[in-house]
C-alpha positions as CSV (number, residue, x, y, z in Angstrom):
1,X,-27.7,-73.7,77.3
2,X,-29.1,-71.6,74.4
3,X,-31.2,-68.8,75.0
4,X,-32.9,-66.0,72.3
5,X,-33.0,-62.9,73.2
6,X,-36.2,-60.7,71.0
7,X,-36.2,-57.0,70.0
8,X,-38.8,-55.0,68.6
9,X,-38.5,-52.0,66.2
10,X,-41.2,-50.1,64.8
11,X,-41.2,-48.0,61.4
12,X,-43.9,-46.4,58.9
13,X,-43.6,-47.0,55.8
14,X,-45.9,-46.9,52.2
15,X,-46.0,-49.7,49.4
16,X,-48.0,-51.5,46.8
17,X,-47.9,-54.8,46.1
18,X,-47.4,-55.0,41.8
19,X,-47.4,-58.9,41.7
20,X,-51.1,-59.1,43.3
21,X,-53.9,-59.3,40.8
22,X,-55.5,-56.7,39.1
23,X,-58.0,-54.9,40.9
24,X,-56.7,-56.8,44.4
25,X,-56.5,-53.6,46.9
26,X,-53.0,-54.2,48.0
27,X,-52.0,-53.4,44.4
28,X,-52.7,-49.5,45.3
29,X,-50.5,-47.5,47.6
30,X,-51.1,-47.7,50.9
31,X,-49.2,-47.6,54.2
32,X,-48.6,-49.8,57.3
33,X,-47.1,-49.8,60.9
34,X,-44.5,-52.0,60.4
35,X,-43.1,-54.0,63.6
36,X,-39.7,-56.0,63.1
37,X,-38.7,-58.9,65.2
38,X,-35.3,-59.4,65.6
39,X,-33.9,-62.7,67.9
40,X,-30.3,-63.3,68.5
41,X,-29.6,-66.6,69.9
42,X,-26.3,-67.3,71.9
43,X,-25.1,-68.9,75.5
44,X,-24.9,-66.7,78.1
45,X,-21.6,-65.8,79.8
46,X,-21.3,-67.3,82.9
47,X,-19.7,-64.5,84.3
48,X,-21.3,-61.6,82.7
49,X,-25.0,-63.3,82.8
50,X,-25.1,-62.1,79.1
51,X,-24.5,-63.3,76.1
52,X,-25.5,-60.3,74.2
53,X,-24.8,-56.3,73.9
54,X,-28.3,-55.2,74.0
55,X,-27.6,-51.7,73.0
56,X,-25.7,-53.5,70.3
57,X,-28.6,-55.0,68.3
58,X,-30.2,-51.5,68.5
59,X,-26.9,-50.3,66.9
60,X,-27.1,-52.3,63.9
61,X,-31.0,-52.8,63.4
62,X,-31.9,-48.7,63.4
63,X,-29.7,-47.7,60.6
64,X,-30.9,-50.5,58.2
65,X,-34.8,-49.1,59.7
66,X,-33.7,-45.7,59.2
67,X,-33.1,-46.4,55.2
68,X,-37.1,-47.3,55.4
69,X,-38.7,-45.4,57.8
70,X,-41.5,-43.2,56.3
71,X,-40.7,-44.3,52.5
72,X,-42.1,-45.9,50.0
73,X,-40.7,-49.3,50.2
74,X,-40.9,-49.7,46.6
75,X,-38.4,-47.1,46.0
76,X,-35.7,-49.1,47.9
77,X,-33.4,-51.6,45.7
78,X,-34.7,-55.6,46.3
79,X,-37.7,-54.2,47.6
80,X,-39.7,-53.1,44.3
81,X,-42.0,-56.0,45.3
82,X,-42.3,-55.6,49.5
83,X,-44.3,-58.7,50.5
84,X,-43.3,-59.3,53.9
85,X,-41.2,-62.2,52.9
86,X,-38.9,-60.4,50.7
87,X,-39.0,-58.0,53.4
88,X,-37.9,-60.4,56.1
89,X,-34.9,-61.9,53.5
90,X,-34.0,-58.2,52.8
91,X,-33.8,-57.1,56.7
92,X,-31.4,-61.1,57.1
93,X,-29.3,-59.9,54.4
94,X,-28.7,-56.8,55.8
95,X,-28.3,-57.7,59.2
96,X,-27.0,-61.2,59.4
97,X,-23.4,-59.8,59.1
98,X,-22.9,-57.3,61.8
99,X,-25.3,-59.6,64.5
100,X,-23.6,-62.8,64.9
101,X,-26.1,-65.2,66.6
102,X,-29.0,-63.7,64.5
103,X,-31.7,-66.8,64.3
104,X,-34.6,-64.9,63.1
105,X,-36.2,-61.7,61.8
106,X,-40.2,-61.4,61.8
């Protein structure tokens, strides 16, 4: 059976939004509480009763948030346009290699 495990990271972070229309308030700087999702799905060890190193996703995910945290998100290299769906590509690129089982990031 396949199960989906969910972790939750909080950062602070600044942006504007240059591809919105003129005079749309998301094209000034402004700032967020940003929450990321992260789900790893896998089959759980019959012997362990896990399937996942918990302390594991922490591991990768907090680096890659560290990079972030309390920036502006412009500044950062694929993210000169931050809508949350470049975002969320930008955090699978970055993270899809060192969590195997990653299913989705929110």
């Amino acid at each position: 059976m396949q199960i989906s495990l969910r972790r939750k990271f909080d950062f602070e972070a600044a942006q504007h939004l240059p591809s919105f229309p003129e005079g749309h308030k998301c094209r000034r700087m402004h700032g967020h509480s940003f929450q990321l999702e992260v789900v790893v799905t896998g089959t759980v060890d019959p012997k362990t009763g896990l399937f996942y190193d918990h302390a594991k996703i922490a591991g990768v995910v907090r680096p890659v948030l560290e990079k972030l945290d309390h920036t502006c998100l412009n500044d950062t290299p694929g993210l000169e346009n931050p809508t949350l769906e470049r975002m969320a590509q930008w955090f699978w690129d970055r993270l899809a290699p060192d969590l195997p089982g990653l299913s989705e990031v929110t």
